[in-house]
N, C-alpha and C positions, 0 to 999 in steps of 0.2 A: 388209546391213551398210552404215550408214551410212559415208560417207565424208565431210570437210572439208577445205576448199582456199582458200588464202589465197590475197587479190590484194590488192598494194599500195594504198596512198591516191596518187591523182594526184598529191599532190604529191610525193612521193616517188619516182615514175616522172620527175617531171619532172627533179630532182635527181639521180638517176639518170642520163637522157638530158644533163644536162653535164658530165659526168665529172670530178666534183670529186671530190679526194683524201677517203680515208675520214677523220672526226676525230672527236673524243673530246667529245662532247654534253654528258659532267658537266661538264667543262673549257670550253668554248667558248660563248659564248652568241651571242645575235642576230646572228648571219652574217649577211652580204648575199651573194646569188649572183650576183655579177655578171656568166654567161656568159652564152652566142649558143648557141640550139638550131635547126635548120631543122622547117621546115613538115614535111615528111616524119615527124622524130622526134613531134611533134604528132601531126599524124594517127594512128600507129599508137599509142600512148599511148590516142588515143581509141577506138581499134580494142577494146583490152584492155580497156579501161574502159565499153564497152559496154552491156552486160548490166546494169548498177549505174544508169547515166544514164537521167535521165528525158526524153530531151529524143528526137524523133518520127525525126530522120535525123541521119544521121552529123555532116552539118555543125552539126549542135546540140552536138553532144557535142565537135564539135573547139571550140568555143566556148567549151565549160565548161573544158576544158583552156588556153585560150588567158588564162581567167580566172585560174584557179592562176599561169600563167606570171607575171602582176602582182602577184600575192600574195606571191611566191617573188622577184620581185624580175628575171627573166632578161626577154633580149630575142629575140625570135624572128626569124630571117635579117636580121638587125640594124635592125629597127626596134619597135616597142614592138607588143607584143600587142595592145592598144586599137585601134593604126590596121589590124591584118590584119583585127581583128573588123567593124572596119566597112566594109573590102574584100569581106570574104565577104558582109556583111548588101547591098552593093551590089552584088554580084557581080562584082568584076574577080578574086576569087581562086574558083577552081574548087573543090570538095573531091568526090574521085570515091565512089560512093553502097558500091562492090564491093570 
């Protein structure tokens, strides 16, 4: 018997991880998110999103998420997604592999 199982679209988890009030999509259009997620909710976001991502280790995949965070508009422990991306590509931010 087959079985099917839904996993959100990142961005969606990301949206999610700010805990914005639910609203009404016919009604509302081009929202800006303008919250603050931590690294932490990143990561596991990538955790979930895993299996889906093409990218070789974890810290790949928290990258592609850190991408959506730009997309979506939010700021990750209050500075812009862009500069953690390029903290990890330097390595002063860790992402553990486990």
């Amino acid at each position: 018997q087959a079985t099917a199982s839904v996993v959100p679209s990142a961005s969606a988890m990301v949206i999610r991880a700010l805990k914005e009030p639910v609203r009404d999509r016919k009604k509302e259009k081009n929202i800006e998110h303008t919250g603050n997620i931590s690294l932490d909710d990143v990561i596991e976001t990538a955790r979930v999103l895993r299996e889906r991502s093409y990218a070789n280790k974890l810290a790949g995949s928290v990258k592609e998420i850190l991408g959506t965070c730009v997309s979506v508009g939010c700021t990750v422990d209050g500075e812009d997604p862009r500069d953690v991306q390029k903290a990890i590509d330097d390595g002063e931010v860790e992402i553990p592999e486990a």
